[in-house]
C-alpha positions as CSV (number, residue, x, y, z in Angstrom):
1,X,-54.0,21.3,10.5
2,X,-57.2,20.1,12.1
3,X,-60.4,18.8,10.1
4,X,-63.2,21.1,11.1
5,X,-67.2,20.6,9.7
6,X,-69.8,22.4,10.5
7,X,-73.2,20.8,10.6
8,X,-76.7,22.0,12.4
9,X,-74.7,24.4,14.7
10,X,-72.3,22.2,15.9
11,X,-68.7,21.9,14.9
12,X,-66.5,18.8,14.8
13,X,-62.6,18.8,14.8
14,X,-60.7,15.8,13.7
15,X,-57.5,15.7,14.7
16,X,-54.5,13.8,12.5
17,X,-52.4,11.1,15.2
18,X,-49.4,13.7,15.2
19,X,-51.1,16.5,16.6
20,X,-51.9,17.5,20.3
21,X,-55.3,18.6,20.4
22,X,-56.2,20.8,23.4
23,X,-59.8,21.8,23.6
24,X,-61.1,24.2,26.0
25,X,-64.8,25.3,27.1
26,X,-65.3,28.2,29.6
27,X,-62.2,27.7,30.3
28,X,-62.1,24.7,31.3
29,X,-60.2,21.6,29.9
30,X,-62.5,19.8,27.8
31,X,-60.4,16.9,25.5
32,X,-56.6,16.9,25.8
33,X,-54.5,14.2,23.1
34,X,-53.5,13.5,19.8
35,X,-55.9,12.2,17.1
36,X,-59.2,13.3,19.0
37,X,-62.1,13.9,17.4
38,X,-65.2,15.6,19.0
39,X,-68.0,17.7,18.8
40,X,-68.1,21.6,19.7
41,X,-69.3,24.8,19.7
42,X,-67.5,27.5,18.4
43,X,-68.7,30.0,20.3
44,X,-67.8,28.4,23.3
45,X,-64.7,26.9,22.7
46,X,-60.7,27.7,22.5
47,X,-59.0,25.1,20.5
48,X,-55.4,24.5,20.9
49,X,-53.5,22.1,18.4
50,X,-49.6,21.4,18.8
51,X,-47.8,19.0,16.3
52,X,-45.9,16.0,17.9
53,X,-44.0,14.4,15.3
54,X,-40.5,14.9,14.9
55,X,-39.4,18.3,12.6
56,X,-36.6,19.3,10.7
57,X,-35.1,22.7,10.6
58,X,-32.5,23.4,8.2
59,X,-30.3,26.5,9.0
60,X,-27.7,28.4,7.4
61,X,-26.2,31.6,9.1
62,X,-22.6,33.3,8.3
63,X,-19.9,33.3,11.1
64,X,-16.4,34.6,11.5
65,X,-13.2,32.6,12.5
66,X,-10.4,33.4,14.2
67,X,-8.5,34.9,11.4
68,X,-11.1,36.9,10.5
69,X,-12.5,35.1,7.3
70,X,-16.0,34.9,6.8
71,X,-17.8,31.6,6.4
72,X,-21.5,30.2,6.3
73,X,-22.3,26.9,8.1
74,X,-25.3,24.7,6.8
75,X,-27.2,22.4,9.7
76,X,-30.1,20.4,10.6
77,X,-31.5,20.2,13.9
78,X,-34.1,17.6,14.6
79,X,-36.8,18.6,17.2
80,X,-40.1,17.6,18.8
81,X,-42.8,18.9,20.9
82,X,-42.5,16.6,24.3
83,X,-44.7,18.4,25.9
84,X,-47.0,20.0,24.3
85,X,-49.5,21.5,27.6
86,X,-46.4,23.3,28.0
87,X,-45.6,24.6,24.5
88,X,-49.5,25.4,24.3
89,X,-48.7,27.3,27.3
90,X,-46.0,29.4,26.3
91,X,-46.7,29.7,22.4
92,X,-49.7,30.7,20.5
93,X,-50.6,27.2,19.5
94,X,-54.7,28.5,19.3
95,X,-56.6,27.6,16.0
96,X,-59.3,29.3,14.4
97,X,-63.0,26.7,15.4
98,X,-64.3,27.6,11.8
99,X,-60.9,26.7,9.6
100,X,-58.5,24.6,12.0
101,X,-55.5,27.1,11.1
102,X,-53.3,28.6,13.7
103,X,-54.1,32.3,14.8
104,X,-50.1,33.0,14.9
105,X,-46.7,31.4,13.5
106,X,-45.4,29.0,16.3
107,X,-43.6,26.8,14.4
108,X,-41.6,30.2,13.3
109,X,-41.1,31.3,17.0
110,X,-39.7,27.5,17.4
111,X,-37.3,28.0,14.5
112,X,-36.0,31.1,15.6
113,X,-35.2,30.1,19.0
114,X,-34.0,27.2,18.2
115,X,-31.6,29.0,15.1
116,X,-30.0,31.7,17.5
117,X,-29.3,28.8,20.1
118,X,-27.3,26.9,17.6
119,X,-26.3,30.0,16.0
120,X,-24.2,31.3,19.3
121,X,-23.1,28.3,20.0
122,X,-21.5,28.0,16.8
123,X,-20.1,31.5,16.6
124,X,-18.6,30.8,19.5
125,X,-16.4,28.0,18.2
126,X,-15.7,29.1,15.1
127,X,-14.6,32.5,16.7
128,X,-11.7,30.6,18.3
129,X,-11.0,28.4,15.5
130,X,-8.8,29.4,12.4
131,X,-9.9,29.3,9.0
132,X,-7.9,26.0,7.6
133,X,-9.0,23.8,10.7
134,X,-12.5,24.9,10.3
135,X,-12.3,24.4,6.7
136,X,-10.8,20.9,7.9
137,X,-12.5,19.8,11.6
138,X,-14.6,22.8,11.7
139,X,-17.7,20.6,10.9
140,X,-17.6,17.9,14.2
141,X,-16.2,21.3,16.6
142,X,-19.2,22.6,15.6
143,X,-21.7,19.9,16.1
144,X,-20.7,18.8,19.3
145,X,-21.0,22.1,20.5
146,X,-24.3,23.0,18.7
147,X,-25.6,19.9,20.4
148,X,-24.1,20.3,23.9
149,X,-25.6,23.9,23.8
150,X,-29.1,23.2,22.8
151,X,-29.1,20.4,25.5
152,X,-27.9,22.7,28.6
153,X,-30.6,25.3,27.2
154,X,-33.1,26.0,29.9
155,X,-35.7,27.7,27.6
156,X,-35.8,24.8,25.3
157,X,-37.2,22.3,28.1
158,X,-38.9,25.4,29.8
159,X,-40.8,25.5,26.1
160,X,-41.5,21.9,26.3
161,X,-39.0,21.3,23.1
162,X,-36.6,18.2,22.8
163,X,-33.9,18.1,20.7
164,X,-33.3,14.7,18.6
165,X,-30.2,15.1,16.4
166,X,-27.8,17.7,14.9
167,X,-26.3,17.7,12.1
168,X,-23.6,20.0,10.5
169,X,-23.5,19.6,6.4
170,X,-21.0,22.0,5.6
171,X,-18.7,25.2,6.4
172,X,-18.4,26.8,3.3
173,X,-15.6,30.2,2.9
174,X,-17.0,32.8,0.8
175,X,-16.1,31.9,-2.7
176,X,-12.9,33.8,-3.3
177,X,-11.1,32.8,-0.3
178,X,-12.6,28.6,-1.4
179,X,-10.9,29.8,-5.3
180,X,-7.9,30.5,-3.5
181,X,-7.9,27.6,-1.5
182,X,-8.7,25.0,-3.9
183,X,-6.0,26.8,-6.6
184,X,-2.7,24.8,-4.5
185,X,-4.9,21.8,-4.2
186,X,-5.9,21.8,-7.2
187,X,-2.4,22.2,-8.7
188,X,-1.5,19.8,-6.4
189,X,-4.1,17.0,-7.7
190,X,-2.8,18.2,-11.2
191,X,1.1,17.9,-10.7
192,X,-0.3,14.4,-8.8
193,X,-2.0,13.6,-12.5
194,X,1.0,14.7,-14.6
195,X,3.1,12.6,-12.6
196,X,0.7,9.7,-12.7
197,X,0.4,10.7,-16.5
198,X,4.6,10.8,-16.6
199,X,4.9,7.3,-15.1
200,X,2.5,5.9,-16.3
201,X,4.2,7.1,-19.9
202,X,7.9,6.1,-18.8
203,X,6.0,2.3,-17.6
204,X,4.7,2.2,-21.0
205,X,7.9,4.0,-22.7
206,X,9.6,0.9,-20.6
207,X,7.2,-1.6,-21.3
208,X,8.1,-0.9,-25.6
209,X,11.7,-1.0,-25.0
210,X,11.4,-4.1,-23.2
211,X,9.5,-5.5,-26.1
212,X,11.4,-4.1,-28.6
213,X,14.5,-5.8,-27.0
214,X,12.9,-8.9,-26.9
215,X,12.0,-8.8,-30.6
216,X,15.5,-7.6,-31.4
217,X,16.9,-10.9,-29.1
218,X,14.7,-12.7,-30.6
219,X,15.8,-11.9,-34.5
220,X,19.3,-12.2,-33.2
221,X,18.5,-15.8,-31.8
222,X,16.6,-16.4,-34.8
223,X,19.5,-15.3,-36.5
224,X,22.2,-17.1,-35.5
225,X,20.2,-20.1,-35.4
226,X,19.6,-19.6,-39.3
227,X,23.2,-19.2,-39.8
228,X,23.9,-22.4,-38.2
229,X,21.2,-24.1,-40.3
230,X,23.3,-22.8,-43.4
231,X,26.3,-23.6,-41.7
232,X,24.8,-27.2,-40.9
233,X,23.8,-27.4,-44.6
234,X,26.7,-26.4,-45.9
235,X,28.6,-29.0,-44.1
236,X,25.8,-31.7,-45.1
237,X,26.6,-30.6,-48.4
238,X,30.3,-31.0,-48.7
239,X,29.7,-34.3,-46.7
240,X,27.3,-35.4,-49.2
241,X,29.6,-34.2,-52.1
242,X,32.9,-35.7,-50.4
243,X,31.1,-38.9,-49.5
244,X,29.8,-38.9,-53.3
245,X,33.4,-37.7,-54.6
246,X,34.7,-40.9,-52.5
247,X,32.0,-43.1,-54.0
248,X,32.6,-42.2,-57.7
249,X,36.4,-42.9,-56.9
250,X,35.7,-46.0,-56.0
251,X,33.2,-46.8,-58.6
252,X,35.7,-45.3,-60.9
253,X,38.6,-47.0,-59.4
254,X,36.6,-50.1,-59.8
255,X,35.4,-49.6,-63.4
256,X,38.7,-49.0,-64.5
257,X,39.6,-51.7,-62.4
258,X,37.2,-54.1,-64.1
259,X,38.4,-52.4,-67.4
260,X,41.3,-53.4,-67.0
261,X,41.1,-56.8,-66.3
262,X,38.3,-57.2,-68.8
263,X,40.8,-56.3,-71.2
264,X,43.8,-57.9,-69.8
265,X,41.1,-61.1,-70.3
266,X,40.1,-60.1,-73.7
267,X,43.9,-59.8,-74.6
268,X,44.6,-62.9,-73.1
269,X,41.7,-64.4,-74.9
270,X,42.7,-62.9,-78.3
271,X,46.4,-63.8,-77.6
272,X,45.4,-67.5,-76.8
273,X,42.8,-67.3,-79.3
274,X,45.6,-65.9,-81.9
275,X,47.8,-68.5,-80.9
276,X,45.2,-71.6,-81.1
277,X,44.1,-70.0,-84.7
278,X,48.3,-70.1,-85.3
279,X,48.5,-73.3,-83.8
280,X,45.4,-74.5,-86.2
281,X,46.4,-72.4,-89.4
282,X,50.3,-74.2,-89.2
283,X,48.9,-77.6,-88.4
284,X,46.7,-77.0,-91.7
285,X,49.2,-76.1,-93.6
286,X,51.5,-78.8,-92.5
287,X,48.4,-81.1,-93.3
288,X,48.2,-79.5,-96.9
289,X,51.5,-79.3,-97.0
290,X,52.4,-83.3,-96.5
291,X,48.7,-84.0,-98.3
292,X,49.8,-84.6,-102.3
293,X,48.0,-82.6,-104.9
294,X,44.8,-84.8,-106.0
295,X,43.8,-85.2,-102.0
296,X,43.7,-81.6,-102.0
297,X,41.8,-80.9,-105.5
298,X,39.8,-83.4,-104.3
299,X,39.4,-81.6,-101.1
300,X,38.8,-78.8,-102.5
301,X,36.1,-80.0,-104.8
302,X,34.2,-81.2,-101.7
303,X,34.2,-78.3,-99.9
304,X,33.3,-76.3,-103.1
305,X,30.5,-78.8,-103.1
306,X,29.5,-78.5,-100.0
307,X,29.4,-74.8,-100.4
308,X,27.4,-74.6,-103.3
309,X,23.8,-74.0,-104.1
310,X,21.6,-77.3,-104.4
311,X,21.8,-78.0,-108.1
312,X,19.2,-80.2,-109.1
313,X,20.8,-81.0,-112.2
314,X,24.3,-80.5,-114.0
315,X,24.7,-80.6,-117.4
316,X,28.6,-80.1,-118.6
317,X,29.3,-79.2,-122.1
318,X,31.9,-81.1,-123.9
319,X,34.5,-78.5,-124.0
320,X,34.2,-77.6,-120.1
321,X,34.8,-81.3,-119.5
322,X,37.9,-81.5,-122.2
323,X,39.3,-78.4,-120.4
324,X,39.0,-80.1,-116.8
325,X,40.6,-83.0,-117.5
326,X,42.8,-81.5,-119.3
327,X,43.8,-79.4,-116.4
328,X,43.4,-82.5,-114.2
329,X,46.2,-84.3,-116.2
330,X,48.6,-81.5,-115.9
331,X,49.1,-81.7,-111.8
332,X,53.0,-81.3,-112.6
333,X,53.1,-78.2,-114.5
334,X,50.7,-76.2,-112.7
335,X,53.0,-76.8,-109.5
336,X,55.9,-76.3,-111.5
């Protein structure tokens, strides 16, 4: 909407760069362009003001398809004002000199044309078309031929309207027919879950048997390889205790081995001994035996001599002496 002051009986419009300003004075054209901004007098003037820019209407009208189901399509068209002399022309584009606001509703004239163009268009496809491939290509069917219909529309360039873009967001069914159509997909997606759930189950299921095998092989193994250790030390053991059974036969073999000729020596020894001691006992006796009598007394008194005490002193009483030699001069009788 234009700026408009009032100041000392004159009135001054500015105009924003996206609006086509048209001004006229006794009919005749006085400024024509976007952005302008000018004095005027109100009385005299008819002020015209059409927006440039580019516009978006959003639509959404019901159709039928060819099986007789209901649906609503929701679209954009994109639009602008190419020539706005012409759409000043043809539309009440006039604003009020004291406010800047449009006298009329344009923009709703635009929209309305501009929604039953589309609209037909549309209906027409969608007439043809049967509910699943609407539901499923409906939406590019019905752009291109939105936007093949508003460009071959003669009142749309007669109005001085360009079309930019269309755009189709959706074709919605009413909402128990889209229940009923998502139910199958839906149970679809589900049994699709419960058998990704299922597998995915059974992998793991898999997985744990495959471990719990490899545990159980790997007891087993672990197992066998234990009972080989015993095995191993109970053959280490009977070694050890043969090759120690072996050793203490030998020692003992030995020992009594040694024992045996340590006594066959010590009997030799005592039998050669005994024999010198014989030897030396008859040779004595022969000796005492060929010595006579007083050699041996005498003899004898020696070694008692030799084995008695040291006697400092003996003193012999007359009768021990009388009884010696008296024994001493008896040799004969005490052999006899």
């Amino acid at each position: 909407m234009a700026d408009i002051t009032r100041r000392l009986g004159w009135s001054h419009l500015r105009s924003a760069p996206t609006a086509h300003v048209r001004h006229h004075r006794r009919g005749r054209l006085v400024h024509d362009g976007p952005g302008l901004s000018f004095r005027f007098r109100a009385l005299t003037a008819a002020l015209s003001e059409v927006p440039v820019d580019d516009r978006e209407l959003a639509m959404a009208f019901h159709a039928r398809t060819a099986d007789f189901q209901d649906v609503t399509v929701q679209s954009t068209v994109t639009y602008r004002i190419s020539e706005p002399a012409i759409a000043a022309a043809r539309l009440d584009f006039s604003i009020d000199p004291d406010t800047g606001a449009w006298r009329g509703a344009p923009l709703e004239q635009l929209a309305t044309l501009l929604t039953e163009t589309a609209q037909q268009h549309a209906l027409d496809v969608l007439a043809r078309t049967p509910l699943s491939a609407a539901l499923a290509d409906g939406v590019a069917a019905v752009r291109e031929r939105i936007s093949e219909g508003l460009a071959t529309e003669p009142r749309l360039p007669a109005t001085g309207i360009e079309v930019v873009a269309v755009r189709v967001v959706a074709i919605r069914p009413e909402p128990e027919v889209e229940r009923a159509l998502r139910t199958p997909a839906r149970e679809l997606i589900q049994q699709e879950a419960d058998r990704a759930t299922y597998e995915r189950r059974a992998v793991a299921v898999e997985r744990e048997r495959t471990i719990a095998e490899n545990e159980l092989a790997s007891r087993i193994e672990l197992a066998r390889r234990e009972e080989q250790l015993v095995e191993q030390h109970g053959a280490n053991a009977r070694r050890e205790a043969e090759e120690s059974a072996a050793a203490d036969a030998v020692r003992a073999e030995a020992e009594a081995l040694r024992t045996v000729r340590l006594a066959r020596a010590e009997a030799e020894a005592a039998r050669e001994t005994g024999e010198a001691r014989a030897g030396a006992q008859s040779a004595w006796l022969r000796v005492h035996a060929e010595t006579d009598a007083a050699t041996l007394h005498a003899l004898a008194a020696t070694r008692l001599a030799e084995n008695l005490p040291h006697i400092e002193s003996v003193t012999l009483s007359p009768d021990v002496l009388t009884g010696l030699l008296a024994r001493l001069g008896r040799p004969g009788e005490e052999r006899a």
